[in-house]
C-alpha positions in Angstrom: 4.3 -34.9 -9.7 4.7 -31.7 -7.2 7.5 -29.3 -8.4 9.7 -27.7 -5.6 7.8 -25.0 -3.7 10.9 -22.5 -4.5 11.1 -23.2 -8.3 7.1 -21.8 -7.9 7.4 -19.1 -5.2 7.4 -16.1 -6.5 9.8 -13.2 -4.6 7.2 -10.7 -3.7 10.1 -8.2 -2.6 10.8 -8.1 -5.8 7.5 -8.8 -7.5 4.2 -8.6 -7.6 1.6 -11.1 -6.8 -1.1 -11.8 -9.4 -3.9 -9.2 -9.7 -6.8 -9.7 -7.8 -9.0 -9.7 -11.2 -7.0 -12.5 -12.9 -9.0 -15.6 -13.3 -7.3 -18.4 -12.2 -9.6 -22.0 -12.3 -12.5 -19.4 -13.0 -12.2 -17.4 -10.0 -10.7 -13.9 -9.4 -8.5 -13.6 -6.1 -7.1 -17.4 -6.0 -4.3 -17.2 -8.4 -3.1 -13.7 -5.7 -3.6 -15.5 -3.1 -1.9 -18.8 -4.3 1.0 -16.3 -5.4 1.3 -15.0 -1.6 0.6 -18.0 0.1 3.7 -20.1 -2.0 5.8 -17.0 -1.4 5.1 -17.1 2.4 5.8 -20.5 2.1 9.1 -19.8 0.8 9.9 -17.3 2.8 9.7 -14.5 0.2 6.7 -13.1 0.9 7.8 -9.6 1.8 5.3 -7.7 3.4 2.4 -9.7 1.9 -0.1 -11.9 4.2 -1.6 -14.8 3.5 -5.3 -15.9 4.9 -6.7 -12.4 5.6 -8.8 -10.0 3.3 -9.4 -10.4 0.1 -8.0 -14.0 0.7 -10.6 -14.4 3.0 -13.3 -13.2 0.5 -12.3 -15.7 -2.0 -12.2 -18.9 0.8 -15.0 -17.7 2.4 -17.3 -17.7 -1.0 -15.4 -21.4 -1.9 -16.0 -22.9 1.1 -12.1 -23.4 1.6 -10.2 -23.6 4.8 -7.1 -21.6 4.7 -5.1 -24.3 6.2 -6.1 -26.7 4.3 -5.2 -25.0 1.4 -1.7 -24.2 2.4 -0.9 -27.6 3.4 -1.9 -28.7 -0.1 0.2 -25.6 -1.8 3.2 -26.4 0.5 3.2 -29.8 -1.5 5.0 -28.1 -4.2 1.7 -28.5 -6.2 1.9 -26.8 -9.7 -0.7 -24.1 -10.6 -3.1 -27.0 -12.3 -3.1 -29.3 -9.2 -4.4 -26.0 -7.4 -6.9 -25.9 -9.9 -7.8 -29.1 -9.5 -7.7 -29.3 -5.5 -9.7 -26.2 -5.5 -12.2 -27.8 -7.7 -12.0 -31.0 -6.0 -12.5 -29.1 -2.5 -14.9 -26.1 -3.2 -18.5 -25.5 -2.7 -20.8 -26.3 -5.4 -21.5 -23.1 -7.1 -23.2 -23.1 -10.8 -21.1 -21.2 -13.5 -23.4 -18.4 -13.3 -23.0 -17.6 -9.5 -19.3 -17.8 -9.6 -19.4 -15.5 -13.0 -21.6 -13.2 -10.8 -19.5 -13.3 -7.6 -16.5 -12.5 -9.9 -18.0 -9.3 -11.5 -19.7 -8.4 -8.2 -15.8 -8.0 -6.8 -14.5 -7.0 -10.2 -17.1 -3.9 -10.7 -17.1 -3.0 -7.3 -16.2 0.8 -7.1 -14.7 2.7 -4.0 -17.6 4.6 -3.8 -19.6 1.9 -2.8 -17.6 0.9 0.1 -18.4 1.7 3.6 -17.0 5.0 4.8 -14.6 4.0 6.9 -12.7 1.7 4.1 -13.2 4.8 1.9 -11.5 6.8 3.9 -8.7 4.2 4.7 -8.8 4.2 0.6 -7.9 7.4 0.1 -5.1 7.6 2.8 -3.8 4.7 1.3 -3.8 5.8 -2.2 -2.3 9.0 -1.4 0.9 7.3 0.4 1.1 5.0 -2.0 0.4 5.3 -5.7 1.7 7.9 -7.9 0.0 11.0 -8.1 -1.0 10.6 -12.2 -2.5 7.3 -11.6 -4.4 8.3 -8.3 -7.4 9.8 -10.3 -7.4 6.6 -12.8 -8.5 4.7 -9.2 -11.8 4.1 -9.2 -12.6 0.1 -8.7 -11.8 -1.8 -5.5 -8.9 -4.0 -7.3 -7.3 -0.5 -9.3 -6.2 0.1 -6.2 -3.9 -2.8 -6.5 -3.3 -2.4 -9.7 -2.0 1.1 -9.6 0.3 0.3 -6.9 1.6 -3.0 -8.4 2.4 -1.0 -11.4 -0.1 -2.5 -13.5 -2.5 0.6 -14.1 -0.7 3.4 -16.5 
């Protein structure tokens, strides 16, 4: 039975979403984006977004359509009907393609970025994490990390 989308909504102007490399029914990103899509829902989303970058990455690869899977979230469905839906709904991958997607994301360092999101990086990082974690940043998702206060 669906619990109450506010008993699951996280407040994301008060927390943090999930971090991007937390494996939720064995893929990175979905558990984040669940996280900001239910607090969205809510209306306790903050500044977060739903449906676009990373979000995107992880629907894309799945075969998921956004809508779809915020219509099914805004059920009240718990974390394990998620699961399930996404399992139920996703493109077939084998577990060695989804393990590789998830370290291709996982491992993928700043450096290897396109210029221009490099550069957007480092602006970023600069207004936003700490100076003593800055140099720790040197994966995609640290970024995150750092500035969710998960990085020390």
């Amino acid at each position: 039975m669906p619990e109450d989308l506010a008993d699951l909504a996280l407040d994301l102007t008060i927390d943090y979403p999930r971090s991007p490399r937390a494996l939720f029914g064995g893929y990175i990103i979905a558990g984040r984006m669940l996280d900001k899509c239910r607090a969205i829902l809510n209306g306790t989303g903050g500044d977060y977004e739903y449906n676009i970058g990373l979000d995107r990455v992880f629907l894309e690869f799945a075969g998921l359509d956004g809508d779809d899977f915020r219509d099914f979230v805004e059920t009240g469905a718990t974390d394990e009907e998620v699961i399930e839906w996404i399992h139920a709904h996703a493109k077939v991958h084998s577990p060695a393609e989804i393990a590789a997607w998830n370290f291709a994301l996982k491992c993928r360092r700043i450096c290897e970025l396109p210029p221009d999101r490099q550069a957007w990086v480092q602006e970023y990082l600069l207004a936003n994490v700490k100076p003593e974690l800055q140099e720790k940043v040197i994966f995609n998702f640290d970024l995150l990390d750092a500035e969710e206060g998960r990085m020390g």
